[in-house]
C-alpha positions in Angstrom: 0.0 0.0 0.0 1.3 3.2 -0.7 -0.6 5.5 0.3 -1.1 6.9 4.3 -4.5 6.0 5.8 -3.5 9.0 8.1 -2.9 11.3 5.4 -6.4 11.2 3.4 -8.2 13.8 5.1 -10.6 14.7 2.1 -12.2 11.0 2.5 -12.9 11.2 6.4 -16.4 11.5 6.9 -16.2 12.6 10.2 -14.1 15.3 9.9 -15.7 16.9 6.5 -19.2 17.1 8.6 -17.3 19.0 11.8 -16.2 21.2 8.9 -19.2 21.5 6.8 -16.6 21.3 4.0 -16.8 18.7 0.5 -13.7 17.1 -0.8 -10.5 18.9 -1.7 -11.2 21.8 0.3 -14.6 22.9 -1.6 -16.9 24.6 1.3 -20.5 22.3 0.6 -23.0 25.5 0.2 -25.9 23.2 1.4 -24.3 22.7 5.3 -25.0 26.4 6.0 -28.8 26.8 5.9 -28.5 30.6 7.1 -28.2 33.8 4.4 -25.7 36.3 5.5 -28.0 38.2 7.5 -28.2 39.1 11.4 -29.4 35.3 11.6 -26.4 34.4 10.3 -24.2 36.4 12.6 -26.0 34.6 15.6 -26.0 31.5 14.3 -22.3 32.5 14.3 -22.4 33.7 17.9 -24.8 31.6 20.2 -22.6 27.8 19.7 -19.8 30.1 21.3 -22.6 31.2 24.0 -23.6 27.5 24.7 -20.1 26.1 25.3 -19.4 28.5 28.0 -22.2 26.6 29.8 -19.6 23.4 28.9 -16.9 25.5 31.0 -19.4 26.3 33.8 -20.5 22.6 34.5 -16.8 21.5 34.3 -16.3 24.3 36.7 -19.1 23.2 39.3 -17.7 19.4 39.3 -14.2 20.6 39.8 -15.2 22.4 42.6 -17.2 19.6 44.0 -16.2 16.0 44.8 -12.5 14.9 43.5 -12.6 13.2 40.4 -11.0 9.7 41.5 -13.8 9.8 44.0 -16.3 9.7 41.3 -15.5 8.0 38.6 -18.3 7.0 36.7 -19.9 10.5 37.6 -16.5 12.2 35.9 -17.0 9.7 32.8 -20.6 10.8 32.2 -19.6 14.8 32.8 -16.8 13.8 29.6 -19.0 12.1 27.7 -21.6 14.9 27.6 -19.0 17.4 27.2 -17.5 15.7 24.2 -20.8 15.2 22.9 -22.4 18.3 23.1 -18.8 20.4 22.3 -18.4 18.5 19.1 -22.0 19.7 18.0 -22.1 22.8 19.2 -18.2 23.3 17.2 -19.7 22.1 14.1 -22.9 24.4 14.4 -20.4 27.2 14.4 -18.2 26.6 11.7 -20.8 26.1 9.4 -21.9 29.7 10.4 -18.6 30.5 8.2 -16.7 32.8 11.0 -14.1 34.9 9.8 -10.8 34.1 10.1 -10.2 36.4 13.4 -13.4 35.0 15.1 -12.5 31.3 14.0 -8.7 32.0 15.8 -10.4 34.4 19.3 -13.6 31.9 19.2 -11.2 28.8 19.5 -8.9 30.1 22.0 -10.9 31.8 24.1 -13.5 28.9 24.6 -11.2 26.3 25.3 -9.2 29.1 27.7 -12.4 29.1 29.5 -12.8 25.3 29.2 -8.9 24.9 30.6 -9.7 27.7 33.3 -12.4 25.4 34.6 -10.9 22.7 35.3 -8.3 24.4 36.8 -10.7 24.9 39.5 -10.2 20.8 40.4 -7.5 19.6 42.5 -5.3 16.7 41.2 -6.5 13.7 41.9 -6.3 11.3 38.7 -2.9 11.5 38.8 -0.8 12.5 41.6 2.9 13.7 39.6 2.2 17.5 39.5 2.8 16.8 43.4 6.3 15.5 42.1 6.8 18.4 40.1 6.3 20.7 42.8 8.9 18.6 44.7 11.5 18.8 42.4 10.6 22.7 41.6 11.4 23.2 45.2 14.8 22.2 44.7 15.6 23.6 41.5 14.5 26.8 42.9 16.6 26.9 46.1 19.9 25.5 44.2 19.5 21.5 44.4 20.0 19.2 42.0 16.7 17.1 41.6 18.6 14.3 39.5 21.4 13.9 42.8 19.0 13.1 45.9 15.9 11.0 45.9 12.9 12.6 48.0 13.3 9.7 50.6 16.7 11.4 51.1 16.0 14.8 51.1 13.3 14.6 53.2 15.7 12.9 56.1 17.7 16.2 55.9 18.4 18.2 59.0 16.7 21.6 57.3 15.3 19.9 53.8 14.2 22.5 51.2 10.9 21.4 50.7 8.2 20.2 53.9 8.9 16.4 54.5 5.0 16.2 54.9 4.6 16.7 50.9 6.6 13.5 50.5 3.3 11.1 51.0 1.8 13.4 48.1 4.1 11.5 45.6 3.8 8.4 43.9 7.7 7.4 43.6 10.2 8.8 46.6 12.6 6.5 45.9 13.4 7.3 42.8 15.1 9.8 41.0 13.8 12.2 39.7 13.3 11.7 35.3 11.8 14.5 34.2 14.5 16.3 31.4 16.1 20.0 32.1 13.0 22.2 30.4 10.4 20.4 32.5 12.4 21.7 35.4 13.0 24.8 34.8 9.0 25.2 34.1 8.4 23.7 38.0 11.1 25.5 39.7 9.3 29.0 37.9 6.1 27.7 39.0 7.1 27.5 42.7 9.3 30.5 42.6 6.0 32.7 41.3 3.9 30.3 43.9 6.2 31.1 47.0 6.4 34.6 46.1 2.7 35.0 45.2 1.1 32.6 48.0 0.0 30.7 45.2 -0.4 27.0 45.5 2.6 25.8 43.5 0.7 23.1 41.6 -2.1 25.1 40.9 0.4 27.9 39.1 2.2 25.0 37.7 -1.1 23.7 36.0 -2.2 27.0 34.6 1.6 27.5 33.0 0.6 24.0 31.4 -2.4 25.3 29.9 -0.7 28.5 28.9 1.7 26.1 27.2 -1.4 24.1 25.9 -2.7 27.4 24.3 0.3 28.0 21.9 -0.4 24.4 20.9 -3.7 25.0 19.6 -2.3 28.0 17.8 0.4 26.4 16.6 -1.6 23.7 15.1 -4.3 26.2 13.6 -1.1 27.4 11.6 -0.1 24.0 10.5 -3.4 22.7 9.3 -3.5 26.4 7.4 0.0 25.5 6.3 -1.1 22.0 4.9 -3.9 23.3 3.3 -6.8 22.2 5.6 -9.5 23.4 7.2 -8.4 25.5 10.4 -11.8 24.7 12.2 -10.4 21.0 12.8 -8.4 22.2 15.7 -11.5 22.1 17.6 -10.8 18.3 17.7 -8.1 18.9 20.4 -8.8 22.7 21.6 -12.0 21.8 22.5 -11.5 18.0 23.7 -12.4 16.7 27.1 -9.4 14.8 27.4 -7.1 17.8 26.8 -8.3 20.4 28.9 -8.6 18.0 32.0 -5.6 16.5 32.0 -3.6 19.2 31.0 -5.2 22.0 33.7 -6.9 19.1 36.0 -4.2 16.5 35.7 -0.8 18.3 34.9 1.3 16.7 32.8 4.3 18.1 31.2 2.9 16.7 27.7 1.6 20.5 27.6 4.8 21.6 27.2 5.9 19.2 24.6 3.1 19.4 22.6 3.8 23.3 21.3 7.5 22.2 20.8 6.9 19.2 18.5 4.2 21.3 16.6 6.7 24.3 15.8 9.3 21.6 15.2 7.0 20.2 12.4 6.4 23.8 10.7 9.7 24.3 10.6 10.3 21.0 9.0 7.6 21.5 6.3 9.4 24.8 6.0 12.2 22.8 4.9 14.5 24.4 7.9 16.6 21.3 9.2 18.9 22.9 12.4 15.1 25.2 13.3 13.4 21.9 13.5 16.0 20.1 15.1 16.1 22.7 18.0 12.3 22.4 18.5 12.4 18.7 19.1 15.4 19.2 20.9 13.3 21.7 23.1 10.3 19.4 23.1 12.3 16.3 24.2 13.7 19.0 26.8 10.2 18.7 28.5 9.1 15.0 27.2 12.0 13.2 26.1 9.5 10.6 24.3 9.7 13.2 21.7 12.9 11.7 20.2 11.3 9.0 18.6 10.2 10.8 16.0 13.5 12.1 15.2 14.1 9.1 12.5 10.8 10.3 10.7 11.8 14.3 10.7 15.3 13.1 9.5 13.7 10.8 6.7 11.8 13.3 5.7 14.1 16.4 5.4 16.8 14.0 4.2 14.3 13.2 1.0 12.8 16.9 0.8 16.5 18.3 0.6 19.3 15.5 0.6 21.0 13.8 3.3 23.7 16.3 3.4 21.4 19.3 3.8 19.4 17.1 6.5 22.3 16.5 9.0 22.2 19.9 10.8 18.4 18.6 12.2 20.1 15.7 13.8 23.1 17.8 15.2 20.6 20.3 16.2 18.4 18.3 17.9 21.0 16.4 20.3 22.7 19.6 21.1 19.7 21.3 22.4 19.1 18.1 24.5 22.2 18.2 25.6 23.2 21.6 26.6 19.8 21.5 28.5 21.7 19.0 30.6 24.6 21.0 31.1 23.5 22.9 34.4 22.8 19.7 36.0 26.0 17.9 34.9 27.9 15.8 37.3 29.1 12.1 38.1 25.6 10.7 38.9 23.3 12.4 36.3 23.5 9.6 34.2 23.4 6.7 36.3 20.6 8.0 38.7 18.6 9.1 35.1 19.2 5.2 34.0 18.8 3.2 37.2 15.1 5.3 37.6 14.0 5.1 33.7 14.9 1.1 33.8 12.6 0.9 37.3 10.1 2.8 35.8 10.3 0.2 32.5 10.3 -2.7 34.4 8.1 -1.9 37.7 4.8 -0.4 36.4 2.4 -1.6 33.5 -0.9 0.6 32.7 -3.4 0.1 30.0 -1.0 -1.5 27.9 -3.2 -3.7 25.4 -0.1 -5.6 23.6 1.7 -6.1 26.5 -0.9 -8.2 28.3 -1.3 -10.3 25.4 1.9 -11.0 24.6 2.2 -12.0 28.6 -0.8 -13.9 28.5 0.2 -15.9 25.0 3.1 -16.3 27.5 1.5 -18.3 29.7 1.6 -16.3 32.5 -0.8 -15.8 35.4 -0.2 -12.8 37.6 0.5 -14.4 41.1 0.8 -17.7 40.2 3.6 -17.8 37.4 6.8 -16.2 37.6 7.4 -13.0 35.8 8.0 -13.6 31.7 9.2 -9.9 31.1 12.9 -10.6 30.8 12.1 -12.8 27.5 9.4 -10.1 26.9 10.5 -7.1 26.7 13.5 -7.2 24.3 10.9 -8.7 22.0 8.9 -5.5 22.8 11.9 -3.2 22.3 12.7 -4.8 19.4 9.7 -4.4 17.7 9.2 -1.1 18.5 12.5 0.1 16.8 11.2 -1.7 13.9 8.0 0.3 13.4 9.8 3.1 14.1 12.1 2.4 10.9 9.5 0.9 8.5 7.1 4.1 9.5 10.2 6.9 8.9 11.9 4.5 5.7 8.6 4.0 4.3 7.6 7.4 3.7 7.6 9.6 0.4 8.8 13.3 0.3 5.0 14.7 0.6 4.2 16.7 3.4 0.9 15.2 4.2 2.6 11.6 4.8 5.2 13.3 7.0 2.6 14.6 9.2 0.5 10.9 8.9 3.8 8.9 9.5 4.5 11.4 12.5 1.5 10.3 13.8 1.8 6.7 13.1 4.9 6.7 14.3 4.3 7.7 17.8 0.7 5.1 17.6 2.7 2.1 17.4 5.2 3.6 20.1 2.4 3.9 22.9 0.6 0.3 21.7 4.2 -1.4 22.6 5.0 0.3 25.4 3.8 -0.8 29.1 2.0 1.8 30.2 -0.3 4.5 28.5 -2.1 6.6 30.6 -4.9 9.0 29.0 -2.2 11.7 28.9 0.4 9.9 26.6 -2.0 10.6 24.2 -2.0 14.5 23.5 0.9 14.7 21.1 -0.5 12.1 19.7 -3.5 13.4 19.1 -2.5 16.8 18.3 -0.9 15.0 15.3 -4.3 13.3 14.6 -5.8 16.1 13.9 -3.1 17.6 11.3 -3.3 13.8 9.7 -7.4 12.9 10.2 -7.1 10.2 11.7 -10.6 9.0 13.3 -8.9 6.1 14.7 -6.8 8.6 17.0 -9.7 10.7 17.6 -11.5 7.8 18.9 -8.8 7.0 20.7 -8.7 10.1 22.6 -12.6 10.2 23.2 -12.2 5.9 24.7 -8.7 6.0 26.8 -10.9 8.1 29.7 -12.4 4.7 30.3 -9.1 3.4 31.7 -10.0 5.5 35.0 -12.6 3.1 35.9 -9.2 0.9 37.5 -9.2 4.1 40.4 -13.0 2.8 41.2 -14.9 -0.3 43.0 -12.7 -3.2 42.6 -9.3 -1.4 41.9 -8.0 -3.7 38.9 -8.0 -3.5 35.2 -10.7 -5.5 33.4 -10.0 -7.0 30.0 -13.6 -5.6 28.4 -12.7 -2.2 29.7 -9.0 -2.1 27.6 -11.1 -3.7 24.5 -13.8 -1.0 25.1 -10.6 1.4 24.1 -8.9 0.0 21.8 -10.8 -2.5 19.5 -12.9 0.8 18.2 -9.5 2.4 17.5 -8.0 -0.4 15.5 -11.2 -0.7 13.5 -11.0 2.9 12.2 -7.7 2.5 11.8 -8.1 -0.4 9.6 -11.1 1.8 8.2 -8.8 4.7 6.8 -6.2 2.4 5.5 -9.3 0.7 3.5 -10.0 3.8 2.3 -6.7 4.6 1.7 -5.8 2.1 -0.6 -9.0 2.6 -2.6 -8.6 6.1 -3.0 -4.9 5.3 -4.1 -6.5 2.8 -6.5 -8.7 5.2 -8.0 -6.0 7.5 -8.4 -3.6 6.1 -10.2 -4.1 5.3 -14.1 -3.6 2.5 -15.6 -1.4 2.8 -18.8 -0.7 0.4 -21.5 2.5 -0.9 -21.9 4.8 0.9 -24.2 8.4 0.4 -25.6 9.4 4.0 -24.6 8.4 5.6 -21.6 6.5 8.4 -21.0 7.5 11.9 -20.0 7.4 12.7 -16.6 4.8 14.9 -16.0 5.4 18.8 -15.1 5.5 19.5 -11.4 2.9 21.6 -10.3 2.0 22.9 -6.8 -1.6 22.4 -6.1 -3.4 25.3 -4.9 -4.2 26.4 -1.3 -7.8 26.1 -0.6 -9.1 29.5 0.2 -11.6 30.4 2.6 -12.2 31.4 6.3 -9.9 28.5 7.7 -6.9 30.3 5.3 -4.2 31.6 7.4 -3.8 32.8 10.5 
């Protein structure tokens, strides 16, 4: 197959209703029912009216019960958010806002949406409470990567309150979170301290901040790629964003901006600019280098291999003079002994991983352990998708953005552990490739919370309820895929001398109110 199943936007069904748009671009006349009258302008206005009333339920559970103590309660508040968010997003594009309003109305709902969860403490997930910790001593002049919290918090005078240390999940280890990521939580409690601030609530609203530029960042990539500008409603305005990133936390929010600047640049054809960006981005996440094969692929066939290199030499010196202000004897050591506990200790979610244990023969509790034959097997694998995905692209700049995405797919389904978080970038790069599958995706991993209620384990029907949809649309758009690529693609008769190759042209932008920024 050559084609992309990620890249064929114009045959996703899905996406072309949120849009009100026809293939290749074309606006379809009959989704707007409204003439450009005052009617118009308010059918413009009152889905942008509605949502607030999105942002002021989200607001009244966040200041009500913690999430994790209501889990099924939380699921239902998602499910009606996603629900009636989506509709309310395509009733307003089809109103046909104008370029300014489409930028402000995006932002500024899903700042409202991002403000109200602020409003909730953590309680899904418990790192910001880490990130505080380690912003305490990167603030006052200790090295997070040199002393576990077990250890500091036996200190004669320690920097931060020993009490905070049964807030986090992991005191005896290390700490793993890269240079960037740091410097964002010792700000946060620097601004905290000196505001009387809650550190982790300043922390969370410098995540959605960060989560902001993403959305306009992406705006100006699908404008880039030609493609409808509304679609980054799928992740501005997604349950799953705005609650883990202002709810939850998670330094995804700062990647996320990173790798989507990283990409412009690369479709700019700019190899050092986009190697900087991911080296920035895998500053905050270092997941982000995985995708590095796939920029380098990319660039490497848009320019040549010689024109390439400063992406790669770029992108490891940004990750590495990050580093430098924390250099010393144990950096590396203490980073590796915790990112190998992490690998082997905890397992989440992780679809492939249980099956492959379970074809394994193993019974949790009753056999011994199977994930030293495992995991190599794991590994290995995964280095091979991440290969076939980056080798197996062309020089277009729709597959770069579909094999981005794929990429970093087949990454999370091999790895141990995916929480509902691991799935931002991911989704962020769903939305420039329109995928449904990833959409999906986003809409389903939620479910995974039910483990933090009755009963406290993981249930098999739960992880298919997540994943079996993806893999379906998935399978879905590579159908449709190969068809369209089918349809495309003439058949000629053979002839003794071949024909000339036909003269490049650039297709044309579509143009309309999701143009540029």
């Amino acid at each position: 197959m050559r084609g992309n199943a990620l890249q064929y936007i114009s045959h996703n069904p899905l996406l072309t209703e949120l849009t009100g748009r026809k293939e290749g671009g074309v606006r379809d006349e009959t989704a707007s029912c409204s003439p450009r009258t005052v009617g118009m302008a308010r059918r413009t206005r009152w889905p942008l009216w509605a949502a607030l009333g999105v942002a002021a339920a989200t607001a009244a559970f966040a200041q009500g019960i913690p999430a994790r103590d209501a889990i099924p309660l939380w699921l239902g508040l998602v499910a009606a958010s996603a629900v009636a968010l989506f509709l309310l997003g395509r009733r307003w594009l089809r109103g046909r806002p104008s370029p300014r309003a489409l930028t402000l109305g995006t932002l500024g709902v899903a700042a409202l949406l991002r403000l109200a969860a602020l409003a909730a403490p953590p309680s899904l997930s418990d790192d910001v409470h880490r990130y505080v910790w380690d912003g305490a001593l990167v603030a006052q002049g200790v090295d997070p990567y040199a002393h576990r919290p077990s250890e500091v918090a036996t200190w004669s005078e320690p920097p931060v309150d020993p009490a905070s240390l049964s807030e986090l999940n992991s005191p005896d280890y290390y700490s793993v979170y890269p240079p960037l990521a740091q410097l964002t939580f010792g700000a946060a409690w620097t601004l905290g301290d000196a505001l009387h601030v809650p550190a982790e609530r300043l922390l969370r609203g410098l995540f959605s901040l960060a989560d902001l530029l993403a959305i306009w960042a992406l705006m100006g990539l699908l404008g880039q790629l030609g493609r409808p500008r509304g679609w980054a409603l799928l992740y501005a305005w997604n349950p799953l964003v705005y609650w883990e990133v202002a709810a939850g936390g998670h330094t995804e929010a700062l990647m996320v901006p990173l790798l989507l600047l990283a990409v412009g640049e690369a479709l700019k054809e700019r190899p050092a600019r986009a190697g900087a960006y991911l080296g920035l981005a895998a500053s905050a996440k270092l997941t982000a280098l995985i995708l590095g094969p796939v920029f380098l692929v990319h660039l490497a066939r848009r320019l040549d291999a010689k024109r390439a290199a400063p992406f790669a030499l770029a992108s490891f010196g940004v990750v590495a003079a990050a580093f430098v202000p924390f250099a010393s004897e144990s950096l590396w050591p203490h980073l590796r002994e915790s990112l190998s506990l992490y690998a082997e200790r905890f397992s989440f979610n992780a679809p492939v991983y249980y099956a492959a244990r379970d074809l394994m023969g193993y019974v949790e509790g009753v056999t011994p352990p199977v994930d030293a034959a495992l995991m190599p097997w794991l590994s290995a694998a995964t280095i091979g998708w991440l290969l076939v995905v980056a080798l197996g692209q062309d020089d277009g700049q729709r597959r770069f953005v579909g094999s981005l995405a794929a990429a970093f797919v087949g990454y999370l389904l091999l790895s141990r552990v995916i929480h509902p978080w691991y799935v931002l970038p991911v989704l962020a790069l769903g939305v420039l490739a329109g995928s449904r599958g990833i959409l999906a995706l986003s809409l389903l991993l939620p479910l995974s919370y039910l483990r933090y209620g009755p009963g406290g384990s993981e249930s098999a029907d739960v992880i298919a309820a997540q994943f079996v949809p993806f893999v379906a649309l998935i399978l879905a758009d590579a159908i449709r895929a190969w068809l369209a690529e089918t349809k495309r693609t003439p058949r000629v008769a053979p002839s003794a001398e071949p024909a000339p190759a036909p003269p490049h042209v650039t297709p044309a932008r579509p143009v309309g109110y999701d143009g540029d920024l």
